[in-house]
C-alpha positions in Angstrom: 6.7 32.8 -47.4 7.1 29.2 -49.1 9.5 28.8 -45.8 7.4 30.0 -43.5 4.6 27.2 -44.5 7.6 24.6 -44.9 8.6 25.4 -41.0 5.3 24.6 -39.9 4.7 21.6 -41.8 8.1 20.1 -40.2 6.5 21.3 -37.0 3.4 19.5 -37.2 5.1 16.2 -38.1 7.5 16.5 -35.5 4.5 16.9 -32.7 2.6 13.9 -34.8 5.4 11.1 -34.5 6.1 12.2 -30.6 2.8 10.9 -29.7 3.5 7.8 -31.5 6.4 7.5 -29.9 6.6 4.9 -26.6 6.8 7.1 -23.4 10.0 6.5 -21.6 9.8 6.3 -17.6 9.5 4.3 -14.7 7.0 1.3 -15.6 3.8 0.8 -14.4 3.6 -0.6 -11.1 1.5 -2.4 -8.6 -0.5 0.6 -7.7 -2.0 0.9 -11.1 -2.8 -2.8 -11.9 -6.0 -3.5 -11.4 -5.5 -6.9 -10.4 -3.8 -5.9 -7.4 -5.1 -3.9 -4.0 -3.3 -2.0 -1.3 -4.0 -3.5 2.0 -2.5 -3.2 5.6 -2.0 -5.6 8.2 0.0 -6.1 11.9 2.9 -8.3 11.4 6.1 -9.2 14.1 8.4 -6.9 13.1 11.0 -9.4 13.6 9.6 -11.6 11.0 9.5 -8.5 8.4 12.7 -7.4 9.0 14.3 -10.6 8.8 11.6 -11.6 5.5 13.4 -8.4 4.1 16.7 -9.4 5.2 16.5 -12.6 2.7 14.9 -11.2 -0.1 17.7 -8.7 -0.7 19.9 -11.8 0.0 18.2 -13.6 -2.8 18.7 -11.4 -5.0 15.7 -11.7 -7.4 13.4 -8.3 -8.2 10.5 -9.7 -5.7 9.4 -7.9 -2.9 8.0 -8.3 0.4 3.9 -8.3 -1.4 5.2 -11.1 -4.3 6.1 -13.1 -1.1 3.1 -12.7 1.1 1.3 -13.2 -2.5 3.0 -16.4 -3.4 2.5 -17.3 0.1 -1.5 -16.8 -0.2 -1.8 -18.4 -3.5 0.3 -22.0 -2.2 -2.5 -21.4 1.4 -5.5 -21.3 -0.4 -4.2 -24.1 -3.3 -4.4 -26.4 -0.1 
């Protein structure tokens, strides 16, 4: 019986440091920042595709919206 109640004692701690534990997964992205919103515009596709094109080429982890943002934030600094 003693073993029995010693099980589920090792049970419950096991489930109480799992929820401690940092989840591992893809990270949070854009999509669930607050600071950030989804919008949609018409662009030449030329210009995207060659945008694209030279980001891959650069090499960095930005993407097409960390471009057009950057872009926005140097506009409106003017």
């Amino acid at each position: 019986m003693e073993d029995l109640h010693n099980t589920e004692t090792t049970v419950k701690e096991d489930s109480s440091t799992n929820n401690t534990q940092k989840k591992v997964g893809r990270p949070k992205g854009k999509r669930s920042n607050p600071n950030y919103t989804q919008i949609s515009t018409f662009i030449n596709k030329e210009n995207y595709e060659s945008a694209k094109i030279r980001l891959i080429k650069e090499g960095k982890k930005r993407d097409f919206g960390d471009l057009v943002d950057e872009l926005l934030e140097q506009w409106l600094s003017d």
